[in-house]
RODO-992274 format. One line per 10 residues: number of its first residue (from 0); their letters; for each residue z, x, y of C-alpha. Coordinates in Angstrom, 3 decimals. Each point is the difference from the previous one (the first is absolute). Example, Ala and Ser with C-alpha at 12.3 -4.5 7.8 and 13.67 -1.06 7.14 Angstrom:
% RODO-992274
0> as> 7.800,12.300,-4.500 | -0.660,1.370,3.440
***
This chain:
% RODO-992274
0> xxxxxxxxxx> -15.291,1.405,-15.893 | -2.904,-2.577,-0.832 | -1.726,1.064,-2.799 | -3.533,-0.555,1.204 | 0.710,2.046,2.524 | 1.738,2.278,-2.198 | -3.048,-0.256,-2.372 | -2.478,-0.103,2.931 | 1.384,3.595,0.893 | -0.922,1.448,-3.476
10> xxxxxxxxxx> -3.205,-1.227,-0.128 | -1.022,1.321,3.242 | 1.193,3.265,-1.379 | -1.532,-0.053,-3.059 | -3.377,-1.256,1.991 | -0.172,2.837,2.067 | 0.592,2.490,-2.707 | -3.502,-1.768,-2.011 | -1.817,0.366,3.322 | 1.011,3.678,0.190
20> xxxxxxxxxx> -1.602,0.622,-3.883 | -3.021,-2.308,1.276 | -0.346,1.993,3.011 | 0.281,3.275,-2.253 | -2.093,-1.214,-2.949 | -2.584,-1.317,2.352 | 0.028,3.692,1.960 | 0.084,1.840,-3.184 | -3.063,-1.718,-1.868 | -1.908,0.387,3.353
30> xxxxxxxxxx> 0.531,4.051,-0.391 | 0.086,0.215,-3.913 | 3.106,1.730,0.096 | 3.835,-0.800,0.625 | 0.957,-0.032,3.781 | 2.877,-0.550,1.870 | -0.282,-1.771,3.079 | 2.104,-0.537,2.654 | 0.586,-3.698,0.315 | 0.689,0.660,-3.741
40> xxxxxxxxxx> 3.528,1.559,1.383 | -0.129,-2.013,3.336 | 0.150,-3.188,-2.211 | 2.526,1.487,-2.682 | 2.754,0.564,2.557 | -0.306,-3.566,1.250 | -0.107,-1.649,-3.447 | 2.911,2.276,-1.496 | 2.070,-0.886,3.166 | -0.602,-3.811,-0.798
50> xxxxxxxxxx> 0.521,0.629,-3.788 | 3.289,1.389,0.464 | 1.386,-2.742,2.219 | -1.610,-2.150,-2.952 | 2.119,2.019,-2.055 | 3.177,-0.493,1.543 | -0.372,-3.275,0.471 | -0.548,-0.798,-3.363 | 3.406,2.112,-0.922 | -2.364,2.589,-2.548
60> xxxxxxxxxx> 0.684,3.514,0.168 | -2.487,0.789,-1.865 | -2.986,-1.292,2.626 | 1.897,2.295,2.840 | 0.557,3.039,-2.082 | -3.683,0.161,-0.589 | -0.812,-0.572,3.333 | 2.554,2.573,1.848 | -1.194,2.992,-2.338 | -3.978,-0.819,1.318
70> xxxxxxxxxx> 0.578,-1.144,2.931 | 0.728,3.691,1.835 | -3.144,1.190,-2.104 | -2.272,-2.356,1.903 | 1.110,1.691,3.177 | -0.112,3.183,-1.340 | -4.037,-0.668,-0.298 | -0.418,-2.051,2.700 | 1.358,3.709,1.697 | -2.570,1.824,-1.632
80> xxxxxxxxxx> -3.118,-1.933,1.121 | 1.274,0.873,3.198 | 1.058,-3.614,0.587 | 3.258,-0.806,0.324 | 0.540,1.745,3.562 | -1.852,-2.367,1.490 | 1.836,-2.967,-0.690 | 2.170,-1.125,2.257 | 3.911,1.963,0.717 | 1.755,-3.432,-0.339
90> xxxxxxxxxx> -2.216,-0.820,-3.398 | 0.171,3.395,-1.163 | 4.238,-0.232,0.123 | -0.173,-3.434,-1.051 | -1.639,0.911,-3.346 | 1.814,3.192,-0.326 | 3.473,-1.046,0.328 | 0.399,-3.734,-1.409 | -0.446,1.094,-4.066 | 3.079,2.521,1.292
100> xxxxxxxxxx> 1.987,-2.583,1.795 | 0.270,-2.416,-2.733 | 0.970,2.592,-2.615 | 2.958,0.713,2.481 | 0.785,-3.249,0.824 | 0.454,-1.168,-3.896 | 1.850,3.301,-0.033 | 2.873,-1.049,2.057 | -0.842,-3.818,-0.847 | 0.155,0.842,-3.894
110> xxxxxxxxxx> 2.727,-2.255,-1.062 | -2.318,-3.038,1.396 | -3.394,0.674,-1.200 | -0.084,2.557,-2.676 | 1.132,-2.600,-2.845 | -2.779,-2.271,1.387 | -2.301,2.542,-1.055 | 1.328,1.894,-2.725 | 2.342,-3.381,-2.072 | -2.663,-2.783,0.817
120> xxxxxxxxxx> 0.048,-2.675,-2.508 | -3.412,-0.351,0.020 | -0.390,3.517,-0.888 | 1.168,1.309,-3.348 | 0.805,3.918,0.472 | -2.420,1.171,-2.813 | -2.937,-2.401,2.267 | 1.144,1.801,3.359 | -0.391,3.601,-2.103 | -3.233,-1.039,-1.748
130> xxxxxxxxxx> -1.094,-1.697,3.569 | 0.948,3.114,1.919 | -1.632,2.384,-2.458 | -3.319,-1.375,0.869 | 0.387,0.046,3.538 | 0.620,3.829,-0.732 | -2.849,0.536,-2.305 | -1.755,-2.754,3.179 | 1.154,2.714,2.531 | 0.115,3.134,-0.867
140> xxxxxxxxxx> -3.806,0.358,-0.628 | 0.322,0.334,4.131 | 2.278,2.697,-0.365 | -2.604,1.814,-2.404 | -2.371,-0.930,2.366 | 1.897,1.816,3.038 | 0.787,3.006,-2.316 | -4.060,0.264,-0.924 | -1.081,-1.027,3.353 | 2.425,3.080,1.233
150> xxxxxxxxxx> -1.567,2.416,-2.083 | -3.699,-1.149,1.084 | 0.955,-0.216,3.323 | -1.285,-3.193,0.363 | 0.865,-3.483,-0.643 | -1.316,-1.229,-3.176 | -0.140,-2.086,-3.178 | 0.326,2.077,-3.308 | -0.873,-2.298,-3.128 | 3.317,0.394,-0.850
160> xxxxxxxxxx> 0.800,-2.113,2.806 | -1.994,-2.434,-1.233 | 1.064,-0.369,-3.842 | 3.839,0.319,1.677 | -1.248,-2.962,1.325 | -0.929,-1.897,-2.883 | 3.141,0.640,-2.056 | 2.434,-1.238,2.816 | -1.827,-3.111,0.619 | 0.563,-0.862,-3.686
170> xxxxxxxxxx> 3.197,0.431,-0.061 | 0.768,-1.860,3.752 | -2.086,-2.819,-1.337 | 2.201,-0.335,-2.945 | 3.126,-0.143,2.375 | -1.749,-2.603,2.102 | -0.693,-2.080,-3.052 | 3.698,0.657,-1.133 | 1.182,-0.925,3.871 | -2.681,-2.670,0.410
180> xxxxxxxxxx> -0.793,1.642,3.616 | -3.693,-1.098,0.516 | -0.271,2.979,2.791 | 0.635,2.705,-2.718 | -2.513,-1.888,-2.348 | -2.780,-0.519,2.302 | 0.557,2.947,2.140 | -0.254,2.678,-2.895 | -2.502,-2.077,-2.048 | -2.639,0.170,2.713
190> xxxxxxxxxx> 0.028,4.100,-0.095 | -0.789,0.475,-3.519 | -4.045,-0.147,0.352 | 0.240,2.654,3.256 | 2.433,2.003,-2.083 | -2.525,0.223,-3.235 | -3.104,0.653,2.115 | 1.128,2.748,2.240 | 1.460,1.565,-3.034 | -3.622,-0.194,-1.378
200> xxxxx> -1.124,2.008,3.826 | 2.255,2.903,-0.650 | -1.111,0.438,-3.273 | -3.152,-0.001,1.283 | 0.434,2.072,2.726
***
């Protein structure tokens, strides 16, 4: 596929996910405390879909794996605001079942694509490990998210979240740099003021 296009997907991605941390910065200095608004999760679903057709397109596990661990977690909250029923059946399914559908597909297609993703060239092994560390680190502050949110009973933004936040970017910027992917760059560079000020909110809270 074209590269701008290719490219063009990844930055729309990575644009919606800085309008989602404008949209919850903005909402959060306007109540002097963290929130966690709904478009914030209505917007995340869209740009992680995007981000992991990005990913596959660009042949980097990493990018996907971070992306398929969040990606269900986003729903997950989306269900607690009491939000998600209302979508649409067909959208609903849609966003459910695609994730699923191409794990099983490069399942039973494994001979074809998993060297493209796991021996690429462009990828040294010790990269994809460092690369796919930070989109753990990058991710799995939404899994301690969903686990606090659980136990409040709410969804919500501990300031763990938020310095979970800061360390992953780091370390995804330093893969971009490494892969010369101007999405990763710019996408996780624009985060890092948002991050550092609603980590000064909980504190204050």
């Amino acid at each position: 596929m074209n590269n701008i296009v290719v490219y063009s997907i990844g930055f729309l991605a990575q644009g919606l996910f800085s309008v989602r941390l404008i949209i919850q910065w903005f909402l959060s200095e306007k109540a002097k405390k963290v929130v966690s608004p709904t478009s914030y999760w209505q917007i995340s679903i869209l740009a992680s879909y995007l981000l992991f057709i990005y990913g596959w397109l660009r042949d980097d596990f990493a990018i996907i794996l971070g992306q398929f661990i969040s990606y269900y977690i986003y729903i997950w909250n989306l269900n607690t605001k009491n939000h998600w029923m209302s979508l649409p059946s067909i959208l609903r399914y849609l966003l459910l079942f695609t994730p699923l559908a191409v794990v099983v597909y490069l399942f039973f297609t494994w001979d074809t694509h998993g060297p493209r993703l796991f021996q690429n060239a462009d990828i040294p092994l010790w990269m994809l490990i460092f690369g796919s560390m930070g989109q753990i680190i990058f991710t799995f502050r939404f899994v301690y998210q969903w686990f606090y949110s659980r136990k409040e009973g709410r969804s919500t933004f501990p300031i763990t979240f938020w310095v979970l936040s800061l360390f992953g970017s780091s370390i995804i910027i330093a893969y971009g740099i490494y892969r010369r992917d101007p999405v990763l760059i710019l996408g996780q560079s624009a985060g890092f003021i948002a991050y550092i000020r609603n980590m000064f909110l909980s504190k204050k809270k």
